[in-house]
C-alpha positions as CSV (number, residue, x, y, z in Angstrom):
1,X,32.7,-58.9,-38.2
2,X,34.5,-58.7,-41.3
3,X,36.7,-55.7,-42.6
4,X,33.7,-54.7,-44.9
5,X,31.3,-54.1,-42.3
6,X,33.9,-52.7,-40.2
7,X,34.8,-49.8,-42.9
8,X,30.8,-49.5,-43.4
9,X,30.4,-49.1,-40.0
10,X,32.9,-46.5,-39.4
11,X,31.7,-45.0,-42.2
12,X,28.1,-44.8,-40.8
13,X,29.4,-43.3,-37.3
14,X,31.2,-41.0,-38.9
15,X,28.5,-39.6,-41.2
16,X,27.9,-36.2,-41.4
17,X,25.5,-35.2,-44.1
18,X,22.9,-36.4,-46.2
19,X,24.4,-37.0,-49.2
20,X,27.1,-39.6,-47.3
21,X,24.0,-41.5,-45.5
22,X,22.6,-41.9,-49.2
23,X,26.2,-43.2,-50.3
24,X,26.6,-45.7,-47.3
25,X,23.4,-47.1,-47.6
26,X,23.6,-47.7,-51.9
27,X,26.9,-49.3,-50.8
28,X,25.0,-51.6,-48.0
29,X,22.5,-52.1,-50.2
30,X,24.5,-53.4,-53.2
31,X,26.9,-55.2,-50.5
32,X,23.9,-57.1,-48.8
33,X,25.2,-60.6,-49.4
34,X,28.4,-59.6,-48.1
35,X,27.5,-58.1,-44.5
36,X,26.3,-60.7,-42.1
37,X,24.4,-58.3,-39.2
38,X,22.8,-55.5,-41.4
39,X,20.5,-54.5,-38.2
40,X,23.3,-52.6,-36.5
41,X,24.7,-50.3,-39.7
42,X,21.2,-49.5,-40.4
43,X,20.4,-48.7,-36.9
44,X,23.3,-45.9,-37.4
45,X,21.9,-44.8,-40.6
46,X,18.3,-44.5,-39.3
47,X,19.8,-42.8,-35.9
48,X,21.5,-39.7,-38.3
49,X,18.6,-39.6,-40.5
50,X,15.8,-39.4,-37.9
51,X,17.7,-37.4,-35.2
52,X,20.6,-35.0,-36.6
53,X,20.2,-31.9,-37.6
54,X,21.5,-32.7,-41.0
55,X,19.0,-35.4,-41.5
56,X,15.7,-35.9,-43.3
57,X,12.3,-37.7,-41.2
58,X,10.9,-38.3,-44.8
59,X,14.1,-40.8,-45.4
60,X,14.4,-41.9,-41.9
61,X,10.9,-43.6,-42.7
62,X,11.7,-45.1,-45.2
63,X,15.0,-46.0,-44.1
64,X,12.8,-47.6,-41.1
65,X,10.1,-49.6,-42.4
66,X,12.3,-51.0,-45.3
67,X,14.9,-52.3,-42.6
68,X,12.2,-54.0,-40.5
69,X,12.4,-57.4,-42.1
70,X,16.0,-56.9,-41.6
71,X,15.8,-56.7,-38.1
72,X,15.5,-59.2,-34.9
73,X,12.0,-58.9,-33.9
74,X,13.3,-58.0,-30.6
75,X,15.3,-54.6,-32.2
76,X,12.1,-53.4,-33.5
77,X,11.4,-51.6,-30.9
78,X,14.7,-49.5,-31.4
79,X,13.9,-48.7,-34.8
80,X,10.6,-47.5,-34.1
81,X,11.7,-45.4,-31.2
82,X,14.5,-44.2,-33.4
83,X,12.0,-42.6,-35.4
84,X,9.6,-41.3,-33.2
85,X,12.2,-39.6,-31.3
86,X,12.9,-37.7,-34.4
87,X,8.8,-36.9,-35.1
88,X,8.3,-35.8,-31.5
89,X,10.6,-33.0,-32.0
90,X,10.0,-32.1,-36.0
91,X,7.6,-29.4,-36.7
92,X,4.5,-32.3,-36.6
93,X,5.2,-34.0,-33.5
94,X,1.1,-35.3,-33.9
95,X,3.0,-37.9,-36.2
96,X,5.0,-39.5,-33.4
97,X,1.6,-40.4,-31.7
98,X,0.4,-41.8,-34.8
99,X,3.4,-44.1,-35.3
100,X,2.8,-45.0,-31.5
101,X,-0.4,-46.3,-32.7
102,X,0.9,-48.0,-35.6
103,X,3.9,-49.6,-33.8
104,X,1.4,-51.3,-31.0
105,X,-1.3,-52.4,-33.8
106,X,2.0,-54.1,-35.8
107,X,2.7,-55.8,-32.2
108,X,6.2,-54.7,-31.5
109,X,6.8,-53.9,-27.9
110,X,6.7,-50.2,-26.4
111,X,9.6,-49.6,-23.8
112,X,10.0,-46.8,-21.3
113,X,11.6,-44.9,-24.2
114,X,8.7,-45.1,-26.5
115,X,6.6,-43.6,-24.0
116,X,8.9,-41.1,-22.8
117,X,9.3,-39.7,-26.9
118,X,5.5,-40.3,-27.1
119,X,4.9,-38.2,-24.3
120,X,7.1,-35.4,-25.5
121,X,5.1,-35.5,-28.3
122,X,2.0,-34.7,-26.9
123,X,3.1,-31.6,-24.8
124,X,4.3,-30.2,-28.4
125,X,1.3,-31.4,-30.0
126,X,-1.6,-31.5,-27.6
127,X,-0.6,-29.9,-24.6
128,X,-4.1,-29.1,-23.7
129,X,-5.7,-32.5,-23.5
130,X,-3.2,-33.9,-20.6
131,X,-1.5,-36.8,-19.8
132,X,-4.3,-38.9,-17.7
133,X,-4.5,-41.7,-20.5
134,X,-0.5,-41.5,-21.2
135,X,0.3,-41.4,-17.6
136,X,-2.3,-44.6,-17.3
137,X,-0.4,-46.4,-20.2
138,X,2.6,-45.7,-18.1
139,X,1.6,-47.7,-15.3
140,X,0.0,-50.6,-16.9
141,X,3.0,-50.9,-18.9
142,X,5.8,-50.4,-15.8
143,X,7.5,-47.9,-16.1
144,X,7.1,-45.9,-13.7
145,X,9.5,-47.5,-11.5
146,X,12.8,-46.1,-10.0
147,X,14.8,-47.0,-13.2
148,X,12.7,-44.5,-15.5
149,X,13.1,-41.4,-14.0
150,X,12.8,-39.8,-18.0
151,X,9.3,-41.2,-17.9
152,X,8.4,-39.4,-14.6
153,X,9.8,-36.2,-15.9
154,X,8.5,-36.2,-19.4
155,X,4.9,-36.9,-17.3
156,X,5.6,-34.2,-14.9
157,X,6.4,-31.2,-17.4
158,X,3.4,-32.4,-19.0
159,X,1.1,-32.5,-16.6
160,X,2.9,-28.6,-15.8
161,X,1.7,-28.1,-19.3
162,X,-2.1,-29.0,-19.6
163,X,-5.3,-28.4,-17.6
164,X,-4.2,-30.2,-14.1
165,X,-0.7,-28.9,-13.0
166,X,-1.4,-29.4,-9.7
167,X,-0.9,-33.3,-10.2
168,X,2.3,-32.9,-11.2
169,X,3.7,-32.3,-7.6
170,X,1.8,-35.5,-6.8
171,X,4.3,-37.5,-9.2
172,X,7.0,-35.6,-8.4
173,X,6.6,-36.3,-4.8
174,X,7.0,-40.1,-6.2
175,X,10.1,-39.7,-7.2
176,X,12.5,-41.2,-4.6
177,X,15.7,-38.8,-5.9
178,X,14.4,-36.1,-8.5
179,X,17.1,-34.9,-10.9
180,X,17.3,-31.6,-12.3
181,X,14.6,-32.2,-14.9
182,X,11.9,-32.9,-12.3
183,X,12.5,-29.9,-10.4
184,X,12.2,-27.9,-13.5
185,X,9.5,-29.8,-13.7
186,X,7.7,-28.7,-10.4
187,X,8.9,-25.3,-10.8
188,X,6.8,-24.8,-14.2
189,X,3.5,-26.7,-12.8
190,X,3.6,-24.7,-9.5
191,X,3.9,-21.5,-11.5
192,X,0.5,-22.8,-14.0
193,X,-1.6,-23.3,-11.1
194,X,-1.3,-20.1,-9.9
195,X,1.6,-21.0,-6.6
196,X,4.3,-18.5,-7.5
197,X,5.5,-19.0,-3.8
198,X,5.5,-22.6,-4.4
199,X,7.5,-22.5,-7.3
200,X,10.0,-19.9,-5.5
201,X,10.0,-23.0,-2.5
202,X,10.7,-25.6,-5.3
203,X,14.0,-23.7,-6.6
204,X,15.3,-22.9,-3.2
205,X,15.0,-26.5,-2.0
206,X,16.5,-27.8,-5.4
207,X,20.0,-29.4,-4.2
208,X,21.9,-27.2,-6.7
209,X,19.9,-25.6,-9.1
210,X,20.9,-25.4,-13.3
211,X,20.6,-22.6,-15.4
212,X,17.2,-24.6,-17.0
213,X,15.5,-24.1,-13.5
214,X,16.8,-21.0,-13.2
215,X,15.3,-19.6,-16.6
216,X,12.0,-21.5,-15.8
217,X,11.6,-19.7,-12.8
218,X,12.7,-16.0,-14.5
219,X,10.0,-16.8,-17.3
220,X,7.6,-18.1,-14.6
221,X,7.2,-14.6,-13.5
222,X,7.6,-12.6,-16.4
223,X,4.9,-14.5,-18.0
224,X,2.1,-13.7,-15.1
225,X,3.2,-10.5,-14.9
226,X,5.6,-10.1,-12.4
227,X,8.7,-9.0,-14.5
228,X,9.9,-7.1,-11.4
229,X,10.6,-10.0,-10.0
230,X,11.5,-12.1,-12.4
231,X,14.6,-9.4,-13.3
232,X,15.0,-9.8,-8.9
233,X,15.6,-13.3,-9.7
234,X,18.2,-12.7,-12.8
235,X,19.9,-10.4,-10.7
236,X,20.3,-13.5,-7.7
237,X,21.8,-16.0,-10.0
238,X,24.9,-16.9,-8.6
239,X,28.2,-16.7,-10.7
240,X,28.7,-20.1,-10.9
241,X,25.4,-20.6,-13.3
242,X,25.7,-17.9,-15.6
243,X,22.5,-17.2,-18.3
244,X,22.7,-19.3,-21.5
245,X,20.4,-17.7,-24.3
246,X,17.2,-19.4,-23.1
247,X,17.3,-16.9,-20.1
248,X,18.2,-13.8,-21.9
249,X,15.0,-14.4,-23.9
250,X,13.2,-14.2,-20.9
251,X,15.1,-11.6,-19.4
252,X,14.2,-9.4,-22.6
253,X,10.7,-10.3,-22.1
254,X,10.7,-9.2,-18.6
255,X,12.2,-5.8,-19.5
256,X,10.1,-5.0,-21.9
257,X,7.2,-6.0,-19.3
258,X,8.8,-3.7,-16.8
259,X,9.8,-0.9,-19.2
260,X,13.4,-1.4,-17.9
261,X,15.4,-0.3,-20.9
262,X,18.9,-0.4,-19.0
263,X,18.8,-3.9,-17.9
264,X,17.4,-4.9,-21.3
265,X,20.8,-2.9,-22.3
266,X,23.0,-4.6,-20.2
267,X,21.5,-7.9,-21.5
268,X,22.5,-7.3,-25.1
269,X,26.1,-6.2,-23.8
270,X,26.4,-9.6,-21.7
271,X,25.1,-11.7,-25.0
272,X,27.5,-9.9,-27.4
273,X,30.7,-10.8,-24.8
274,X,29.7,-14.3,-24.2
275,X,29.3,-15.1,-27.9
276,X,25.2,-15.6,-27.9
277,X,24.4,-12.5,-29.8
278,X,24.6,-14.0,-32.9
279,X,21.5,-16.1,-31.5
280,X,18.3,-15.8,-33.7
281,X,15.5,-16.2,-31.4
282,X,17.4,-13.7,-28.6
283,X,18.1,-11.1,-31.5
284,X,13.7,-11.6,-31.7
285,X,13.4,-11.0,-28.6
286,X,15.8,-7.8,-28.3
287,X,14.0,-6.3,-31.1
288,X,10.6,-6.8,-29.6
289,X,11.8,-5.5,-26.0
290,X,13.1,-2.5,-28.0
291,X,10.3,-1.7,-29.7
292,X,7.7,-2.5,-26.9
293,X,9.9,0.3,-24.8
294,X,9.9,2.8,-27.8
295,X,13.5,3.0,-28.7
296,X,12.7,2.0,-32.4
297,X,16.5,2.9,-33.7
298,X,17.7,0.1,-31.6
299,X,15.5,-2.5,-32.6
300,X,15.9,-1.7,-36.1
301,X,20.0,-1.6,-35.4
302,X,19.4,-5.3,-34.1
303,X,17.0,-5.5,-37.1
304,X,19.5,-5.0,-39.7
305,X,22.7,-7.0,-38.1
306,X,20.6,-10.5,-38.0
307,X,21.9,-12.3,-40.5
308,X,19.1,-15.9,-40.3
309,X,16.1,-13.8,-39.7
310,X,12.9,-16.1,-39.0
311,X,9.4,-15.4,-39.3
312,X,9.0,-14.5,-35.8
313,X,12.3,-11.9,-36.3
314,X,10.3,-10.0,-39.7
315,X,7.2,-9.8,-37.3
316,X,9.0,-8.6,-34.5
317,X,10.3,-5.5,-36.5
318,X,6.7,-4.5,-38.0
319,X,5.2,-4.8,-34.1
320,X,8.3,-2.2,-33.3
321,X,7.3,-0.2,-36.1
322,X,3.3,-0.7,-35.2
323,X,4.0,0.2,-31.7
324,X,5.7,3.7,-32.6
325,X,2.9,4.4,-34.7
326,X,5.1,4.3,-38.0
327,X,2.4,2.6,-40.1
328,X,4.2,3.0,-43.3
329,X,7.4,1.3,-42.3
330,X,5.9,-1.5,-40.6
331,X,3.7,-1.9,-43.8
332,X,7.2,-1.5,-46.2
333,X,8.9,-4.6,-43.9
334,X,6.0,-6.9,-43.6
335,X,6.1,-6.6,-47.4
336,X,9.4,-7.7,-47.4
337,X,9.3,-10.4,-45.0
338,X,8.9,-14.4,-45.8
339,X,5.1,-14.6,-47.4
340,X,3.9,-17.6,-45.4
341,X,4.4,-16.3,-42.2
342,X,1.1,-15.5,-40.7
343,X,2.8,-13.3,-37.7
344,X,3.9,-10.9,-39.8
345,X,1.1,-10.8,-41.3
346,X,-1.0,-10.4,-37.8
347,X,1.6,-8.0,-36.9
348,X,0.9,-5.4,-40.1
349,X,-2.8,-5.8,-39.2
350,X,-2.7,-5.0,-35.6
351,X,-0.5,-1.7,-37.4
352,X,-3.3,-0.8,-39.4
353,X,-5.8,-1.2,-36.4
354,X,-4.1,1.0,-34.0
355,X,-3.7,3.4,-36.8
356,X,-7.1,3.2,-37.9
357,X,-6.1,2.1,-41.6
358,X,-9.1,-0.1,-42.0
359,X,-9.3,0.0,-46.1
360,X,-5.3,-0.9,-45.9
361,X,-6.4,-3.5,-43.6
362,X,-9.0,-4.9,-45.1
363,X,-6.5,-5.3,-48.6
364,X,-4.0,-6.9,-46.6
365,X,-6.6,-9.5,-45.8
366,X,-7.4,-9.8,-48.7
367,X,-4.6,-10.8,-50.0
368,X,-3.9,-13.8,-47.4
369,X,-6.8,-15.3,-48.2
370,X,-5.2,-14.7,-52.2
371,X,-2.1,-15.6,-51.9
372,X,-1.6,-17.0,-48.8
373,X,-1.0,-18.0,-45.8
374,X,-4.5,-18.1,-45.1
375,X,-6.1,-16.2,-42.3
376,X,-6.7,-17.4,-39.3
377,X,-9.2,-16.7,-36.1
378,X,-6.5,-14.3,-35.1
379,X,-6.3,-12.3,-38.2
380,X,-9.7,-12.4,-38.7
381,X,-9.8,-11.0,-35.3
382,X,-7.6,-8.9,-35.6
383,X,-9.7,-6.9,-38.9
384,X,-13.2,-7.3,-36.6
385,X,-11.3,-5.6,-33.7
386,X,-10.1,-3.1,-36.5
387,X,-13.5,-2.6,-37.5
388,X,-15.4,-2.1,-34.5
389,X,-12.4,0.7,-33.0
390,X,-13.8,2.1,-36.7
391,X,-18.0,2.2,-35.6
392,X,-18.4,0.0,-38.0
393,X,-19.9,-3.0,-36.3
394,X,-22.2,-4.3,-39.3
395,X,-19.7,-4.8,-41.6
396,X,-17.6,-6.6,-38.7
397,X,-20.6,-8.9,-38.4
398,X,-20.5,-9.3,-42.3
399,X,-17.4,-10.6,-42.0
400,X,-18.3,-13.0,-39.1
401,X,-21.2,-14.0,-40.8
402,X,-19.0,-14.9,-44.1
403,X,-15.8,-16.9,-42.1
404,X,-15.2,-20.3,-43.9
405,X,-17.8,-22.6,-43.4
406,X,-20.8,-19.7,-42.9
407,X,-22.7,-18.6,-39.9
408,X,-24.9,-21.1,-40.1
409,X,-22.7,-24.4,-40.8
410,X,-20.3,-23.6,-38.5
411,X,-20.4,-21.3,-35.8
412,X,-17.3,-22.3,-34.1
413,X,-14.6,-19.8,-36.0
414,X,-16.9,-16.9,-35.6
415,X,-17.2,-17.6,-31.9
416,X,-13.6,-17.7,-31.0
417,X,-12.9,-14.5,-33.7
418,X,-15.4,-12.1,-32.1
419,X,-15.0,-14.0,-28.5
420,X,-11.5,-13.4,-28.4
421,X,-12.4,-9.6,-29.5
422,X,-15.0,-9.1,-26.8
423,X,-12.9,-10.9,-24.1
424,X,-9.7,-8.4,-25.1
425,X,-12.3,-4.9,-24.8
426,X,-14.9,-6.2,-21.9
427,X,-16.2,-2.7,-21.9
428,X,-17.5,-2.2,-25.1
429,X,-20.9,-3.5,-25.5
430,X,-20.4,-3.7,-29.3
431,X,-19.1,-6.6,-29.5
432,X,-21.0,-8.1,-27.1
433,X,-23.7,-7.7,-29.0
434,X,-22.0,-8.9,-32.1
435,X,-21.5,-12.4,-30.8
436,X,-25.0,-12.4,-29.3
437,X,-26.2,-11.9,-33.2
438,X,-24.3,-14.9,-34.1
439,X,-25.1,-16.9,-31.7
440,X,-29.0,-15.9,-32.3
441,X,-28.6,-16.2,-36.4
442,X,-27.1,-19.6,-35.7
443,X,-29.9,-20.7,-33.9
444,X,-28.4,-20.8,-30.2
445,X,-30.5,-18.8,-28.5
446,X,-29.4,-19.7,-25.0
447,X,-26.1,-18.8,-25.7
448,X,-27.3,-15.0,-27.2
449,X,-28.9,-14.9,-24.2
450,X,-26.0,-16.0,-22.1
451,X,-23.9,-13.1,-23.8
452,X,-26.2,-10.3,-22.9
453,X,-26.4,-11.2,-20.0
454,X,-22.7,-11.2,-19.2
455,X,-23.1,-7.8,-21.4
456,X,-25.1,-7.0,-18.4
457,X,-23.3,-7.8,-14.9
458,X,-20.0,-6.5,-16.8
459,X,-21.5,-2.7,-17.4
460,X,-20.7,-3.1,-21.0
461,X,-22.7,0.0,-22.4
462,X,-24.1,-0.3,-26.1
463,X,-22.6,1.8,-28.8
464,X,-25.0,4.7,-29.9
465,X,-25.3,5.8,-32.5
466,X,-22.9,3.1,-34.3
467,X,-24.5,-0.1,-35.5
468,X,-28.2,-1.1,-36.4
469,X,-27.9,-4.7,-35.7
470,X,-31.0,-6.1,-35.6
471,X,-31.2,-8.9,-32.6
């Protein structure tokens, strides 16, 4: 190696921000002639572009496909896995899979770490569809074997993720020494199919459980409604594994679940003495527990001392505010928050629902589908359900009727609006009969029919006196 491409490549290891990636690589560029193994300093360029938090995906493919003709045919495969490693975790992790695609149509080789970022990819993306084909591809292509454990894992939390958890324990049971990653694995499946106990088996006979299994067990049972248990379990952790943030969140979420304001206390005290108050998505999470369990002053305390507020932090204030009944103020800081965020958005309109404010409502609507972001199936939702607490079912079915790509074109958006509704308040034969007129003005009659008669079995009573919706 000569001393230019040693200074180059120190230069590249040590790079810290954009700007320097852009300077290293006009330098390699103009010193082309002069560097005799180019693959390796633009494998350290594509590596801080695609990966670090200071990087930028756009440049990392470019950076990529313009440094494949530099690059051994056998060091593809690097490059491309460089890249998708970066995709699967960006806020489009759909375009991972799509390089996937690309890369095997191009004929470069996919190795247990292209399948391990592709599958990470689709439990962000598609998490729904499963891994049968993916986990298929993994066999055919080897590596499955005892040398790619990540594989096994990246399967397993997958398979916890999508429609068939239960074969997760199946794969995990194929593992001849499961790490810490495939236990949190199991402990996640066993908790989506519906085996609580099996998930509390899985973290006692984990050789030393982590704070990740921990916390995966603690949200297990907050999130199927067992928060009493789930703060039993915070409680338990021994001293050794103290909470990270991940675990307060869930903590938070649990008190708020089981109205237990002093714990949820004690959790803010613990984060501010370990350093993680500053912490954007727990200072979320405080201020929805707060609100949830009424003590509004606190959440807007926590509120006003986050300094990076996200989305997620604006909506959680105006859900505080909605849930005290103090319409006006969470009106004033849904104004205020960041304009393309569609929770806060959802969040003023399920204000103006509980409070009745249809009109307000209705303008707020409005003005997302003016300005933006535009609505979707949950705020539309969200004004039917406003609507019909109102009496006024026809004009909830006007607005049904008049969803992007109209009743009759596409009945799909109107379906899961007023479906979602109807599944939410199973007692109220309004808007069972709602999605029966749908149905029945879109020409599926069996399904109208199906929906009355679930109207039926359920006891759902028609509204007199309220609607004269002619089905």
């Amino acid at each position: 190696m000569t001393s230019t491409e040693e200074r180059i490549l120190a230069a590249a290891s040590a790079c810290g921000s954009l700007s320097e990636l852009r300077r290293i690589h006009g330098f390699l560029i103009r010193n082309h002639d002069r560097i005799r193994n180019p693959s390796l300093l633009l494998a350290k360029l594509l590596r801080f572009a695609a990966v670090s938090p200071g990087g930028d995906l756009a440049y990392a493919a470019c950076l990529c496909f313009h440094s494949l003709d530099h690059v051994p045919s056998r060091g593809r495969t690097f490059f491309y896995n460089t890249l998708m490693r970066g995709l699967a975790r960006s806020g489009d992790p759909a375009r991972a899979q799509a390089l996937f695609r690309s890369m095997r149509r191009r004929g470069v080789p996919a190795d247990q770490f292209s399948l391990t970022f592709l599958i990470k990819a689709r439990a962000r993306a598609e998490p729904g569809l499963g891994p049968g084909d993916l986990h298929g591809l993994a066999l055919k292509q080897g590596c499955l074997g005892p040398a790619a454990a990540h594989v096994h894992n990246a399967l397993i939390h997958l398979y916890a993720a999508g429609p068939e958890p239960g074969r997760a324990g199946r794969l995990f049971e194929e593992i001849p020494e499961p790490d810490a990653v495939a236990w949190t694995g199991l402990i996640r499946a066993r908790f989506a199919a519906g085996d609580p106990a099996g998930a509390r088996r899985a973290l006692e006979g984990m050789p030393a459980p982590d704070v990740v299994a921990w916390t995966a067990a603690i949200d297990g049972y907050a999130k199927i409604g067992r928060p009493g248990e789930a703060l039993a379990l915070f409680r338990s952790m021994p001293a050794d594994t103290p909470p990270d943030e991940v675990t307060l969140v869930a903590v938070a979420a649990a008190c708020a679940a089981a109205g237990d304001a002093r714990t949820g206390g004690a959790v803010e005290r613990y984060a501010a003495a370990r350093g993680l108050a500053w912490m954007t998505a727990l200072r979320n999470a405080l201020i929805g527990m707060y609100g949830r369990l009424g003590y509004v002053a606190e959440a807007e305390r926590v509120f006003a001392g986050t300094r990076r507020r996200s989305g997620a932090t604006w909506s959680a204030m105006v859900g505080a505010y909605a849930a005290a009944g103090e319409v006006e103020a969470a009106l004033r800081v849904a104004r205020g928050g960041p304009a393309g965020d569609g929770g806060t958005w959802l969040a003023a309109l399920s204000a103006c629902a509980h409070a009745g404010r249809v009109e307000e409502g209705r303008r707020l609507l409005g003005r997302m589908e003016r300005e933006g972001p535009g609505p979707g199936a949950e705020h539309y939702g969200c004004v039917v359900d406003m609507l019909g607490r109102a009496g006024r079912l026809e004009e909830a079915y006007g607005l049904a009727k008049g969803l992007p790509g109209g009743i009759h074109g596409d009945v799909d958006m109107a379906e899961r609006v007023v479906g979602e509704v109807a599944r939410r308040r199973p007692l109220e034969g309004g808007y069972y009969l709602l999605l029966a007129g749908i149905y029945a003005a879109a020409g599926r009659h069996a399904e109208a029919d199906e929906v009355r008669r679930r109207m039926d079995l359920t006891g759902a009573p028609k509204l007199p006196a309220r609607s004269t919706l002619s089905l």
